[in-house]
N, C-alpha and C positions, 0 to 999 in steps of 0.2 A: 712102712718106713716113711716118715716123716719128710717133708720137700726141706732144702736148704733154702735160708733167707737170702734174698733179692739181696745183691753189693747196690750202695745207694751213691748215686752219682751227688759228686764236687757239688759242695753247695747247699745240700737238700736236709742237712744234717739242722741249719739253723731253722731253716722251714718245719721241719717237725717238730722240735721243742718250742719254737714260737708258737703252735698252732695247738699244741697241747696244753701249752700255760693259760690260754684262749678259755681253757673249759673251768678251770680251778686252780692255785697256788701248788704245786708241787716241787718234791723233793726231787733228785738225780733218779734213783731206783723209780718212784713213781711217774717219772714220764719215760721213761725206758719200755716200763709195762706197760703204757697209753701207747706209746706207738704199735710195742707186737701184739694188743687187744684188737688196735683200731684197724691193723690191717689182714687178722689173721695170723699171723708168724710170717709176714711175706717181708717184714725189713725189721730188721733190727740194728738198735746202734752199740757198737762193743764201750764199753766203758771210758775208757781213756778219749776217744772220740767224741760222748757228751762230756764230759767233765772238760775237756779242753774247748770247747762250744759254749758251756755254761758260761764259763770264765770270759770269753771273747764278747759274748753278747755283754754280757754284765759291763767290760769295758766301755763299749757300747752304750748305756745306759738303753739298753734296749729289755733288759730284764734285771729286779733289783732283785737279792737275797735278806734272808732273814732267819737267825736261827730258834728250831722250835723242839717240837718231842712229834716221834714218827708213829704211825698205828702200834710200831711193835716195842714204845715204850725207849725208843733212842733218839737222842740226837741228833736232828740232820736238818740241812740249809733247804728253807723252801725257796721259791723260784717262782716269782710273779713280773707276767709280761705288764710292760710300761707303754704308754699313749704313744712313745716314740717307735716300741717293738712292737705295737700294732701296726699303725703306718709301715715299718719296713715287710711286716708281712703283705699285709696287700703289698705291695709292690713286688714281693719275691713270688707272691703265688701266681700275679698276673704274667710276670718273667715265664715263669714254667708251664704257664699255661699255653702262651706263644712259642713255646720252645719242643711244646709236649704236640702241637698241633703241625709244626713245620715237621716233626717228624714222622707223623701219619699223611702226610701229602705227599711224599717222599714213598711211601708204601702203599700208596693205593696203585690201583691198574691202571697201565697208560693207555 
């Protein structure tokens, strides 16, 4: 029986589609798969969740769209991080990084 995916704490949701558009222009479904690839099946995002993420960043000019033809022969909106949504990445993974650290200080032995 299969582990359930990791619930992904406030925030983390732009951090992963930034960090995937990182590697190559993709579609919604295609960094969906980059994340449950890249971490094993330990987080996934439900749909409604990236597509309202998508939208947000794009506001943002942190990520532009562009429409093309998918591997499987359909139409869908790729998804390329912008000089601006690199910038905000570092800064959000440096955020997590200090945030991921304050919480193992908190759990070591006193």
């Amino acid at each position: 029986m299969g582990r359930e995916a990791l619930s992904l704490m406030q925030g983390t949701v732009d951090v992963l589609i930034l960090k995937a558009l990182t590697w190559a222009p993709m579609h919604g479904y295609g960094i969906s798969q980059w994340i449950g690839a890249r971490t094993d099946g330990e987080l996934a995002v439900e749909d409604a969740a990236l597509y309202q993420a998508l939208h947000r960043l794009e506001r943002k000019d942190w990520v532009e769209s562009e429409w093309g033809v998918s591997d499987s022969n359909r139409n869908a909106k790729f998804y390329t991080i912008t000089r601006a949504g690199r910038k905000q990445l570092q800064s959000e993974v440096a955020e997590l990084r200090r945030y991921v650290a304050a919480l193992f200080k908190i759990h070591q032995p006193a």
